[in-house]
Biopython code that builds the backbone (N, CA, C, O; Angstrom):
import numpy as np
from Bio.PDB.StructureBuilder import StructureBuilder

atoms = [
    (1, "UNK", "N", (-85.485, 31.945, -223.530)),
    (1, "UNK", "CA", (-85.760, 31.845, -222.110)),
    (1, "UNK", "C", (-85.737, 30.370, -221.720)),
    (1, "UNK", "O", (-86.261, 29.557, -222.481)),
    (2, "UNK", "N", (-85.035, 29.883, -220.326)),
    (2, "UNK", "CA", (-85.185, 29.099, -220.679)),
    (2, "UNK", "C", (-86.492, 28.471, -219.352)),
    (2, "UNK", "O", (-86.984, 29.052, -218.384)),
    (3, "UNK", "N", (-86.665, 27.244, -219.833)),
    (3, "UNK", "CA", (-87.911, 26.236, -219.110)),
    (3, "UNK", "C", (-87.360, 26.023, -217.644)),
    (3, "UNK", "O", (-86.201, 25.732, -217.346)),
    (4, "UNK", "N", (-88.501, 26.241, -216.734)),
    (4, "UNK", "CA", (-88.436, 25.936, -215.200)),
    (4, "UNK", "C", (-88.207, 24.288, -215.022)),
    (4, "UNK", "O", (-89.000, 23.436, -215.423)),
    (5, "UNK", "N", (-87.427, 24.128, -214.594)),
    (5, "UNK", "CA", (-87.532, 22.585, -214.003)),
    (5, "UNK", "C", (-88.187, 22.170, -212.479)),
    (5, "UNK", "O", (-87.607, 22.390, -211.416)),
    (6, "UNK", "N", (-89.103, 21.725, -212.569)),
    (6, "UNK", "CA", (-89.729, 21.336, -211.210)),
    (6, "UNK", "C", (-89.813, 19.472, -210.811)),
    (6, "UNK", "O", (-90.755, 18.773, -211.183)),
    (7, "UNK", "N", (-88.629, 18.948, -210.006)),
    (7, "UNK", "CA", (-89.289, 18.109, -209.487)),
    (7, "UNK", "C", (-90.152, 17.479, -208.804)),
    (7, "UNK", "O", (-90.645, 18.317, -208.049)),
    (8, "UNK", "N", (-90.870, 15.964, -208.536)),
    (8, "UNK", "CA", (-91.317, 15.843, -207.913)),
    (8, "UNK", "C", (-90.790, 15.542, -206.272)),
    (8, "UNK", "O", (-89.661, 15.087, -206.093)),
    (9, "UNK", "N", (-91.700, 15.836, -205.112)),
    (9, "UNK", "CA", (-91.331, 16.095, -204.253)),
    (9, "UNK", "C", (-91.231, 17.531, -203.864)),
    (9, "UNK", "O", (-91.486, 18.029, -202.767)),
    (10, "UNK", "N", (-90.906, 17.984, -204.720)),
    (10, "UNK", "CA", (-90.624, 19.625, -204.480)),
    (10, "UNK", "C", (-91.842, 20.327, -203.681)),
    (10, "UNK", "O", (-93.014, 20.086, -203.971)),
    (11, "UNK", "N", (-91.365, 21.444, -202.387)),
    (11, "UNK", "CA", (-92.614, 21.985, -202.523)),
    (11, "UNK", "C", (-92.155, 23.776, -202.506)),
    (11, "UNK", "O", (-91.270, 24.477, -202.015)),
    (12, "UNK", "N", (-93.498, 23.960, -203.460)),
    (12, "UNK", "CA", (-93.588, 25.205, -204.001)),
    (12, "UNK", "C", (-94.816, 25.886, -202.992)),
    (12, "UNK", "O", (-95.666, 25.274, -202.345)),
    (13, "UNK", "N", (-94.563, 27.621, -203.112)),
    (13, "UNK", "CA", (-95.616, 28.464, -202.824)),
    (13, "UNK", "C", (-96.035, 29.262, -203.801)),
    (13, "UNK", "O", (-95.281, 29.934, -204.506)),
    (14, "UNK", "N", (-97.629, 29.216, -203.916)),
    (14, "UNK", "CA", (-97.995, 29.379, -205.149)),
    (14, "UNK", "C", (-98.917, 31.042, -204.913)),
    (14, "UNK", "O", (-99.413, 31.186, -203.795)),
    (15, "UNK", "N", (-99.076, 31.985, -205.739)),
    (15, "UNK", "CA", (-99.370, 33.474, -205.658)),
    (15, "UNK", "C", (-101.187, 33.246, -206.534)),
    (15, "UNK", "O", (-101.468, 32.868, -207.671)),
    (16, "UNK", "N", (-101.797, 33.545, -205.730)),
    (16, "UNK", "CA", (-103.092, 33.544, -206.585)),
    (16, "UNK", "C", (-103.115, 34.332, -207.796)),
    (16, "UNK", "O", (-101.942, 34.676, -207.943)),
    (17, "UNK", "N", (-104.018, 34.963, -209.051)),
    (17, "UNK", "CA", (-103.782, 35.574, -209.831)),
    (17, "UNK", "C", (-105.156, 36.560, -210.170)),
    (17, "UNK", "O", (-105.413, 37.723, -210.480)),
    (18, "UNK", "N", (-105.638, 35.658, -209.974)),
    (18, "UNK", "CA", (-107.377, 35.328, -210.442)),
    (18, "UNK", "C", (-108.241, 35.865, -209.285)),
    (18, "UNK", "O", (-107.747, 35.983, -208.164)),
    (19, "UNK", "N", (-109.437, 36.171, -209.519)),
    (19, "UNK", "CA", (-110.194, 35.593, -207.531)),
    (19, "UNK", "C", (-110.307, 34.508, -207.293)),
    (19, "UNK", "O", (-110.387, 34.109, -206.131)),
    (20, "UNK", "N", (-110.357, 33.474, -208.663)),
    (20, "UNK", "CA", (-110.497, 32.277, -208.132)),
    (20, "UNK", "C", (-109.086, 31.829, -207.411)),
    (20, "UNK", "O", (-109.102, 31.208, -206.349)),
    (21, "UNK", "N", (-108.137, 32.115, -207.929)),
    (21, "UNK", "CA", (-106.659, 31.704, -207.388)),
    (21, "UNK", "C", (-106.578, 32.437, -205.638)),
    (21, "UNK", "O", (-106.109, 31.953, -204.608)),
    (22, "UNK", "N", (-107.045, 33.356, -205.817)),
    (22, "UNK", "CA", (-107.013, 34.133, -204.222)),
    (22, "UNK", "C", (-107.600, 33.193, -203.415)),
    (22, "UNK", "O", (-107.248, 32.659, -202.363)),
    (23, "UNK", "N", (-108.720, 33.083, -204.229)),
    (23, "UNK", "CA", (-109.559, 32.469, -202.822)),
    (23, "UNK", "C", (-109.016, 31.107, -202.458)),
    (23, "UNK", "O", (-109.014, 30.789, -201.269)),
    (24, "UNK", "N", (-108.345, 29.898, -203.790)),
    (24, "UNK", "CA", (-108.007, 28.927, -203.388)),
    (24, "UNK", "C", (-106.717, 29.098, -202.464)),
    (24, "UNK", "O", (-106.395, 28.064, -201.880)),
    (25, "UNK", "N", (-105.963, 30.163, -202.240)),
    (25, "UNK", "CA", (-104.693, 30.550, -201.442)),
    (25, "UNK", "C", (-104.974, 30.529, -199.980)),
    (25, "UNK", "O", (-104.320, 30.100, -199.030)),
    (26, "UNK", "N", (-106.352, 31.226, -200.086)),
    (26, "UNK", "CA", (-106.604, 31.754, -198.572)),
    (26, "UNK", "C", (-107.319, 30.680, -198.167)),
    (26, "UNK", "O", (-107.348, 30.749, -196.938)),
    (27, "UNK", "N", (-107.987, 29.603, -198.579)),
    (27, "UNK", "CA", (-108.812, 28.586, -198.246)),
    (27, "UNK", "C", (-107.904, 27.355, -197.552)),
    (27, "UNK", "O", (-107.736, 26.885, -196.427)),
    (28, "UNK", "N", (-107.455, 27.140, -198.825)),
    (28, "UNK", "CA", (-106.115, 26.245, -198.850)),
    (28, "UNK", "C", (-104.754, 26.083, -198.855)),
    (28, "UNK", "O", (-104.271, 24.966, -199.042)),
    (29, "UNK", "N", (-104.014, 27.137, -198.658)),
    (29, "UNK", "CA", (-103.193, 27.677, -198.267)),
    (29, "UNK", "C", (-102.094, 28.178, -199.352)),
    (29, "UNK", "O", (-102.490, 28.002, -200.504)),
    (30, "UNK", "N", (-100.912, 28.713, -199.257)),
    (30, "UNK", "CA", (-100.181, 28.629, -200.184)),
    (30, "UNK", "C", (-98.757, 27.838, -200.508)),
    (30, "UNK", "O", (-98.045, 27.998, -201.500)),
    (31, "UNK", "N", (-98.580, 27.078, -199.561)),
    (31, "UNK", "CA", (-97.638, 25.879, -199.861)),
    (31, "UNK", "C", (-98.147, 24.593, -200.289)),
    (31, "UNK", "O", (-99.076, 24.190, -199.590)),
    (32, "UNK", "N", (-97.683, 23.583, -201.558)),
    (32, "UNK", "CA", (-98.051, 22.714, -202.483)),
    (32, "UNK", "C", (-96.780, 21.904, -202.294)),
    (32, "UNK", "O", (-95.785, 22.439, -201.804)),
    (33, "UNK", "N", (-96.785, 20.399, -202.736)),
    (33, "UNK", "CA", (-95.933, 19.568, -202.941)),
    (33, "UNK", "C", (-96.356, 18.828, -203.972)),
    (33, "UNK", "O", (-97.357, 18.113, -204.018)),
    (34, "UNK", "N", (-95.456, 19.053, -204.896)),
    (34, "UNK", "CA", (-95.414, 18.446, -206.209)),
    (34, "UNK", "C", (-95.568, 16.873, -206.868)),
    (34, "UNK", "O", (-94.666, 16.415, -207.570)),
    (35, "UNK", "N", (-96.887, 16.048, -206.547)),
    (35, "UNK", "CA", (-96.590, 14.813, -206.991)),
    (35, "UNK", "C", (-96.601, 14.112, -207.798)),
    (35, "UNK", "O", (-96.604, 12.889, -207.655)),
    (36, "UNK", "N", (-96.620, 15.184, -209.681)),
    (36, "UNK", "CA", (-96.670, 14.544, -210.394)),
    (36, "UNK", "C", (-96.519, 15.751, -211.537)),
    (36, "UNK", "O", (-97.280, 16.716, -211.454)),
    (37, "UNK", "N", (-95.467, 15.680, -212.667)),
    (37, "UNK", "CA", (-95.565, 16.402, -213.966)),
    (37, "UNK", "C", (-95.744, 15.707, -215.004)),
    (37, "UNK", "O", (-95.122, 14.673, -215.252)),
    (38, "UNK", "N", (-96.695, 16.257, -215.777)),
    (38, "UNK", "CA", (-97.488, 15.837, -217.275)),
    (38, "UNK", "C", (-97.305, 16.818, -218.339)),
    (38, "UNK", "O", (-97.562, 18.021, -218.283)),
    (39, "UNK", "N", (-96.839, 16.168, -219.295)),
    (39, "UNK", "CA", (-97.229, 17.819, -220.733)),
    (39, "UNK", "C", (-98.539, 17.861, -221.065)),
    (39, "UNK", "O", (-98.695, 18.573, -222.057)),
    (40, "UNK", "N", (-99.333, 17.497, -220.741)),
    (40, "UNK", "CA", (-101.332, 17.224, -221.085)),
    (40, "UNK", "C", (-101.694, 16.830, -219.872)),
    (40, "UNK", "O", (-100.932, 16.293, -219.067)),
    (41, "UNK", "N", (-103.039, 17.113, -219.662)),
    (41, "UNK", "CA", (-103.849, 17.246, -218.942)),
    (41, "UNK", "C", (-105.437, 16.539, -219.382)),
    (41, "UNK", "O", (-106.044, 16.937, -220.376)),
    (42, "UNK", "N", (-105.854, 15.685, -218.670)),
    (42, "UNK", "CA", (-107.584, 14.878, -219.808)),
    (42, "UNK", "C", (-108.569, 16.101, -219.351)),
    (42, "UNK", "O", (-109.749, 15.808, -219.158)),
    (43, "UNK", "N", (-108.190, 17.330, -219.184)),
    (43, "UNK", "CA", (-109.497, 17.926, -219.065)),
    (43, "UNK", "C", (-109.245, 19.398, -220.316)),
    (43, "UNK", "O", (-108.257, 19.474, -221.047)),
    (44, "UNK", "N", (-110.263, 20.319, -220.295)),
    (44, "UNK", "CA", (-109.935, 21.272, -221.581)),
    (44, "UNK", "C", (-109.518, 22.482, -220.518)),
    (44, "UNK", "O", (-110.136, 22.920, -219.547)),
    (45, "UNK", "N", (-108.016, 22.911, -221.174)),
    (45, "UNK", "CA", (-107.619, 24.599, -220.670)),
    (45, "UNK", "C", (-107.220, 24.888, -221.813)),
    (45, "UNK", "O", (-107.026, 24.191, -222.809)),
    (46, "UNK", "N", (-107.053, 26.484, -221.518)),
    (46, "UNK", "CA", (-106.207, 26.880, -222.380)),
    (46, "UNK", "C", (-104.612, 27.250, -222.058)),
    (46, "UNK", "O", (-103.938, 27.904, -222.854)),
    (47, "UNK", "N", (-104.187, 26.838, -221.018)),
    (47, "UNK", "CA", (-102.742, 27.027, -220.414)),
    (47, "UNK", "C", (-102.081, 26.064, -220.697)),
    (47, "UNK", "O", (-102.292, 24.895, -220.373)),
    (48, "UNK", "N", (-101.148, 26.537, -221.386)),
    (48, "UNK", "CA", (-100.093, 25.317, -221.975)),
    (48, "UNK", "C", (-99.623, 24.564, -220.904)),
    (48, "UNK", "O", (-99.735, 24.934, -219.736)),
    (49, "UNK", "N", (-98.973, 23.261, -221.342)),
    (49, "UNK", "CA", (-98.154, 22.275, -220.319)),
    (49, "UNK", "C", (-96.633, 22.546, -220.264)),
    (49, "UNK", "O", (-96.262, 22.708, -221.427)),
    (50, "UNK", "N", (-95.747, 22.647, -219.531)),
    (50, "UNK", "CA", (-96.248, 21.092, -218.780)),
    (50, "UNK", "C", (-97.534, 21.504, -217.439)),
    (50, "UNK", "O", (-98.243, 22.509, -217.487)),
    (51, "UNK", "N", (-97.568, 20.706, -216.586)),
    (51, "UNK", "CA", (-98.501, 20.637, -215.681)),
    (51, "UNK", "C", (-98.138, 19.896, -214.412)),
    (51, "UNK", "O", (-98.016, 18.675, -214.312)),
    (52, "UNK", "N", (-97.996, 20.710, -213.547)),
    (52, "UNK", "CA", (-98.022, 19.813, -212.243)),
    (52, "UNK", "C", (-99.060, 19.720, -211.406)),
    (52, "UNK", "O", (-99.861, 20.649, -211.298)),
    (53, "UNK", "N", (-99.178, 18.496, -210.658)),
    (53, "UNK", "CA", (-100.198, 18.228, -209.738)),
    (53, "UNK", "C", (-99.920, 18.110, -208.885)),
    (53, "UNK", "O", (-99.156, 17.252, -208.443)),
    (54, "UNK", "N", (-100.679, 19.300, -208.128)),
    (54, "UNK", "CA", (-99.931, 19.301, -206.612)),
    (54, "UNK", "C", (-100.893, 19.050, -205.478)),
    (54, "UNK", "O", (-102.120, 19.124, -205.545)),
    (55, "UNK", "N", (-100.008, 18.678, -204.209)),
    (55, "UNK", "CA", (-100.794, 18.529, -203.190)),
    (55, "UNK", "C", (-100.784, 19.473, -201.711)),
    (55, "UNK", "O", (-99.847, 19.554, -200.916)),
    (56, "UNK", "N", (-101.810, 19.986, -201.642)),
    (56, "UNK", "CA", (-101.934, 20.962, -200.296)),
    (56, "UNK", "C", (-101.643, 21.018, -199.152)),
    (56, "UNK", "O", (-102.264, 20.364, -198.314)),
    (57, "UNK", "N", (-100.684, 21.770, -198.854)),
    (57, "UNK", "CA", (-100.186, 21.817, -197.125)),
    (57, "UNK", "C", (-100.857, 22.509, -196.548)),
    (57, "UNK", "O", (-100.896, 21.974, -195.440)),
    (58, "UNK", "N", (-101.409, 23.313, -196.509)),
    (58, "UNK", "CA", (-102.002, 24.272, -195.522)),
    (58, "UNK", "C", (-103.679, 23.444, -194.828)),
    (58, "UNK", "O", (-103.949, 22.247, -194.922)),
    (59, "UNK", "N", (-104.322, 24.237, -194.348)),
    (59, "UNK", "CA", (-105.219, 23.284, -193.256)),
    (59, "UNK", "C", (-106.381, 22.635, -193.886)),
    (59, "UNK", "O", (-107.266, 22.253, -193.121)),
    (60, "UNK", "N", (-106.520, 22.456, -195.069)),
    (60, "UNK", "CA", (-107.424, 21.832, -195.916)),
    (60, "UNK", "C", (-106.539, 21.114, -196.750)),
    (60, "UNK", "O", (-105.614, 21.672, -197.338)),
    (61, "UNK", "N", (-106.833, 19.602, -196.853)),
    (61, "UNK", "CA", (-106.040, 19.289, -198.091)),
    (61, "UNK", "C", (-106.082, 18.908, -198.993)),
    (61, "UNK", "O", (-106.632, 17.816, -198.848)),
    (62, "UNK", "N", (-105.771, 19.103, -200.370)),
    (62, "UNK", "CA", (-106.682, 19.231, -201.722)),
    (62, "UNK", "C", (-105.395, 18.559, -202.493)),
    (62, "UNK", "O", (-104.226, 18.297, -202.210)),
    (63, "UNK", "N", (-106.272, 18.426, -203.629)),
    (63, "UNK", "CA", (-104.954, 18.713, -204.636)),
    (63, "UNK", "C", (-105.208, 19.313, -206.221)),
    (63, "UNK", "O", (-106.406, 19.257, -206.500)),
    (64, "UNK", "N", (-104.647, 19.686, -206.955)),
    (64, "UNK", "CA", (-105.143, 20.691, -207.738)),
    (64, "UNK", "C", (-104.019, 20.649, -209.301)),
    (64, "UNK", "O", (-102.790, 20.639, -209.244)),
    (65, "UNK", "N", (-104.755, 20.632, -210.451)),
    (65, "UNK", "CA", (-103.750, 20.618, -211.454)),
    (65, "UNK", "C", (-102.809, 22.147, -211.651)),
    (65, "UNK", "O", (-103.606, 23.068, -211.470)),
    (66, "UNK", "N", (-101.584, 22.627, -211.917)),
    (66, "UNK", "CA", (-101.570, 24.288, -212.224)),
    (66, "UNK", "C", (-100.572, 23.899, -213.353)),
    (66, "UNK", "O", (-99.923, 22.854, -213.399)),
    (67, "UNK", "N", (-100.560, 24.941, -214.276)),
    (67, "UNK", "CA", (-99.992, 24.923, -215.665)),
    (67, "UNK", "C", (-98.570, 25.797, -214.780)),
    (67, "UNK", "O", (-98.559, 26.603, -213.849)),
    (68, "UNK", "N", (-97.466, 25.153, -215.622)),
    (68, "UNK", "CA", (-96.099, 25.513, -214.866)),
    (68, "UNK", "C", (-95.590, 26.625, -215.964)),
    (68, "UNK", "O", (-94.383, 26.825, -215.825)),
    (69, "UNK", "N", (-96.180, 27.404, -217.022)),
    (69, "UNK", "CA", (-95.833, 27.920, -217.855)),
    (69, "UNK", "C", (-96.508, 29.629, -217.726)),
    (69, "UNK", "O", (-95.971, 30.733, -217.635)),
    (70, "UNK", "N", (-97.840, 29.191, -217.771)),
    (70, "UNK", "CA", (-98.853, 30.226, -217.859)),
    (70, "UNK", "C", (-100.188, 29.444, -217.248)),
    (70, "UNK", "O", (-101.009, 28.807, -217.907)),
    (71, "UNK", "N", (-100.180, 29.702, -215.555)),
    (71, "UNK", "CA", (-101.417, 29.114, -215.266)),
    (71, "UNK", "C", (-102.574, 30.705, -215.249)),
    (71, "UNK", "O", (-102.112, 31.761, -214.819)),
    (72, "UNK", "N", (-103.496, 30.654, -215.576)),
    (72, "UNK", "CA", (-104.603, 31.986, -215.464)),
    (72, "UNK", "C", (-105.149, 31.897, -214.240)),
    (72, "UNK", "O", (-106.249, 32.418, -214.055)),
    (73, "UNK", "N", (-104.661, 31.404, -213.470)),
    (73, "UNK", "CA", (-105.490, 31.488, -211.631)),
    (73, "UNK", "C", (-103.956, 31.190, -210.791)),
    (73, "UNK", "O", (-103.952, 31.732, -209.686)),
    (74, "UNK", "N", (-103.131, 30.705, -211.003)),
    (74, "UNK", "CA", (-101.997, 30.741, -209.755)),
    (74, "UNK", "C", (-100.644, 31.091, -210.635)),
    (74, "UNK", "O", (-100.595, 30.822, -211.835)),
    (75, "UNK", "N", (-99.534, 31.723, -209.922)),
    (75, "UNK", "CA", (-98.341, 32.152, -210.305)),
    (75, "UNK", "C", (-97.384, 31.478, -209.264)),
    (75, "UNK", "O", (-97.406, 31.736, -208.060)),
    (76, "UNK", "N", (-96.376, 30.407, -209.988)),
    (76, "UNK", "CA", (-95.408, 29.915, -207.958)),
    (76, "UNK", "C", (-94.322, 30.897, -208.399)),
    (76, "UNK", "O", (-93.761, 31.216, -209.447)),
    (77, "UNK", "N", (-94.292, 31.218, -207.139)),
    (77, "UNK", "CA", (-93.386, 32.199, -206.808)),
    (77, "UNK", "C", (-92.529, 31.767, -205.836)),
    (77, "UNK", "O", (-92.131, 32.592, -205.013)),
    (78, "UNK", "N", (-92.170, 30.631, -205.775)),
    (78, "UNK", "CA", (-91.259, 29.731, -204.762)),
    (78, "UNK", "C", (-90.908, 28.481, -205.003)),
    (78, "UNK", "O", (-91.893, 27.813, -205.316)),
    (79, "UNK", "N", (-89.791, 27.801, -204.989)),
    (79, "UNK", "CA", (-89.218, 26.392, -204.654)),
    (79, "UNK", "C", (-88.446, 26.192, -203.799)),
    (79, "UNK", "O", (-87.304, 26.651, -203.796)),
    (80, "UNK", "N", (-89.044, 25.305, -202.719)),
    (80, "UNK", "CA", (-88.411, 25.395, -201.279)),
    (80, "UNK", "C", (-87.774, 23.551, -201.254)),
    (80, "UNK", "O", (-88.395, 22.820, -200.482)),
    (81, "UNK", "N", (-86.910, 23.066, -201.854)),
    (81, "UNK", "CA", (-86.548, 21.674, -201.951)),
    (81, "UNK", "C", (-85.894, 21.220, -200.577)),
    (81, "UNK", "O", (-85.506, 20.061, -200.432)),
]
sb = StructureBuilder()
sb.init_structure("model")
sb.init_model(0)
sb.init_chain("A")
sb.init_seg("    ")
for serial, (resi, resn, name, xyz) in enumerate(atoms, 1):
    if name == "N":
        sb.init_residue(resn, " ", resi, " ")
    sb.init_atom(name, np.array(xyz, "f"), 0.0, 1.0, " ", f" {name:<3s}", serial, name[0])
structure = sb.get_structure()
């Protein structure tokens, strides 16, 4: 299979998974812009890397790490370049 390529800049819409992922969808919306990919992360998950860090479009704006492989709270289900 092969690996997603995500640049930066890109923006993605991301599918909650979790309740926690729901609720961050409906809070914060579900379009993200991509400003940064890492294979590690300085905090402990168990969702492999790589990892992007994205930043929030919708009416709150956040920004949030999500595993681009297997995140356990969000699924993107979009790249809108």
């Amino acid at each position: 299979m092969r690996e997603r390529v995500v640049k930066i800049g890109t923006v993605i819409t991301l599918k909650g998974l979790s309740r926690h992922g729901k609720n961050r969808i409906r809070e914060k919306g579900a379009q993200w812009k991509v400003r940064e990919v890492r294979e590690k992360v300085s905090f402990n998950t168990p969702a492999p890397g790589p990892f992007l860090l994205l930043d929030g479009l919708g009416p709150v704006r956040d920004a949030r790490w999500v595993s681009l492989r297997s995140d356990p709270n969000f699924e993107i289900i979009e790249d809108v370049e």
